[in-house]
VMD Tcl script that draws the C-alpha trace (Angstrom):
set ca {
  {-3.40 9.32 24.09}
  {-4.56 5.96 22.99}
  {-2.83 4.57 19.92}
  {-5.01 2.82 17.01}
  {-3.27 0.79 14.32}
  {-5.39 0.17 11.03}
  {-3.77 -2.59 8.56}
  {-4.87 -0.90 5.43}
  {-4.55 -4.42 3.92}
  {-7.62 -5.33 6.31}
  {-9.44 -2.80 5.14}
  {-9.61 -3.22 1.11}
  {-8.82 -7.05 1.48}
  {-6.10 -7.15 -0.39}
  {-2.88 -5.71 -1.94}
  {-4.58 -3.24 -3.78}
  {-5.82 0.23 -2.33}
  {-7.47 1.68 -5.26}
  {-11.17 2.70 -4.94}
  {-13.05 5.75 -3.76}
  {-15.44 3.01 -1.70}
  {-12.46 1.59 0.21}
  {-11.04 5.21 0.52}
  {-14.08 6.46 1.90}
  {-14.60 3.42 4.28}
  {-11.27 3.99 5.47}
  {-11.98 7.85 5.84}
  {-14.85 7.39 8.63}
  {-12.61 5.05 10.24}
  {-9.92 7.38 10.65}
  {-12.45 10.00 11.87}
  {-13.98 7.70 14.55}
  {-10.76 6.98 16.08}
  {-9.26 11.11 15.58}
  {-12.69 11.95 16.95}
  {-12.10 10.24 19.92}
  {-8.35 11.68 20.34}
  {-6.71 8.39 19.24}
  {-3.16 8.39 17.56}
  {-4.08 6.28 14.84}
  {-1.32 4.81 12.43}
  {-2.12 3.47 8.78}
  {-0.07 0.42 8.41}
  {1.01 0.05 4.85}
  {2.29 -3.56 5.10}
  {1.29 -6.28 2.21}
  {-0.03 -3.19 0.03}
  {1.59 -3.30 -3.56}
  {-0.74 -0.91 -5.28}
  {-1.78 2.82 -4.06}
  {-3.76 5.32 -5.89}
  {-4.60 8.92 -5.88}
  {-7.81 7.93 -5.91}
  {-7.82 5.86 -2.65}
  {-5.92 8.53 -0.85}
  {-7.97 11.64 -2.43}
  {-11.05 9.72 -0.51}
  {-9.17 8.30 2.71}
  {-6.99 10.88 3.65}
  {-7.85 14.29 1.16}
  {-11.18 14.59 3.13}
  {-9.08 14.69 6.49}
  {-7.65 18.31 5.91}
  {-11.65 19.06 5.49}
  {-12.74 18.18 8.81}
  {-9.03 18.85 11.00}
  {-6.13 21.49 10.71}
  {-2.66 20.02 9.82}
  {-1.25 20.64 13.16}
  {-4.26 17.87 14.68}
  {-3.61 15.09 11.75}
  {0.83 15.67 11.98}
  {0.10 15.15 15.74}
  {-2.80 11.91 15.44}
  {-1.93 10.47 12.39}
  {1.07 8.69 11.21}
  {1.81 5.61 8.61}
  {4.35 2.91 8.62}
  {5.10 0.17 6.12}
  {5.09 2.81 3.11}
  {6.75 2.23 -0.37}
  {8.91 5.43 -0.72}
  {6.79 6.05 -4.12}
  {3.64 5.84 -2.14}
  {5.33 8.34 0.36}
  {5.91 10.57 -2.47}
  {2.47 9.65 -3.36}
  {0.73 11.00 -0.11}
  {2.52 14.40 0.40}
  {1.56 15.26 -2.60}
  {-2.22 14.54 -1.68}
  {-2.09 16.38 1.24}
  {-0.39 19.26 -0.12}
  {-2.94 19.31 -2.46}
  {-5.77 18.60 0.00}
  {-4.11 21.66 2.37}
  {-4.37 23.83 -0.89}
  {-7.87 23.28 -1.78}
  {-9.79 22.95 1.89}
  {-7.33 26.05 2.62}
  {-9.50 28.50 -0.25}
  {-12.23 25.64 -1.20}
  {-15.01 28.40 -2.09}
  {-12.96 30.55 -4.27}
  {-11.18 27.61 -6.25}
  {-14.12 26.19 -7.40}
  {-15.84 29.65 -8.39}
  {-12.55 29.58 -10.50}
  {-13.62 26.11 -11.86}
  {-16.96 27.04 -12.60}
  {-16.05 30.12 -14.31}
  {-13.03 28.42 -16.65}
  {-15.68 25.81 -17.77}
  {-18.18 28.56 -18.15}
  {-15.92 30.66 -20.56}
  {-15.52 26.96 -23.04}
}
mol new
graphics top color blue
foreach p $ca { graphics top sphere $p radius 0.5 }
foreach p [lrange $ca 0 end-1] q [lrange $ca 1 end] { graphics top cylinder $p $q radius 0.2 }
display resetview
């Protein structure tokens, strides 16, 4: 398997990784190269700011379009601040959660809103 390095600095051009744009630039990226069986590591190195936001869009929409057996075996990250680390399982876990029962969590959204 062929082995695809992105510098996440690269990507947003600069230290910060904050937007939904750069997230979802980043997400077709990483879909390209998983489409195409690469191992593809997210290098981390020169970034001093991470968001939810960024990751929700980059790597959230992963656990849409693969299982979590394909993305532990494909895609890895290096250079990560431990509090980003912390960051990103907690996006995935929450990612698993909601592409795991998508349909029947946001009938449960619609109908909490509905009730107000």
């Amino acid at each position: 398997m062929e082995r695809k390095t992105i510098n996440i600095f690269d990507v947003v051009g600069g230290k910060a990784a904050v937007s939904t744009e750069d997230g979802d630039r980043l997400f077709e990226t990483i879909s390209a190269f998983l489409g195409k069986d690469f191992e593809v590591v997210l290098d981390f190195v020169n970034i001093e700011t991470l968001t939810s936001t960024f990751l929700n869009a980059a790597i959230g929409q992963l656990y849409n379009k693969y299982d979590s057996p394909f993305l532990r075996k494909h895609l890895s990250t290096s250079n990560l601040q431990p509090e980003d680390k912390e960051l990103m399982v907690k996006i995935i876990e929450r990612a698993k959660e909601y592409f795991k029962d998508k349909e029947n969590l946001e009938k449960d959204i619609r109908e909490a809103f509905d009730d107000e």
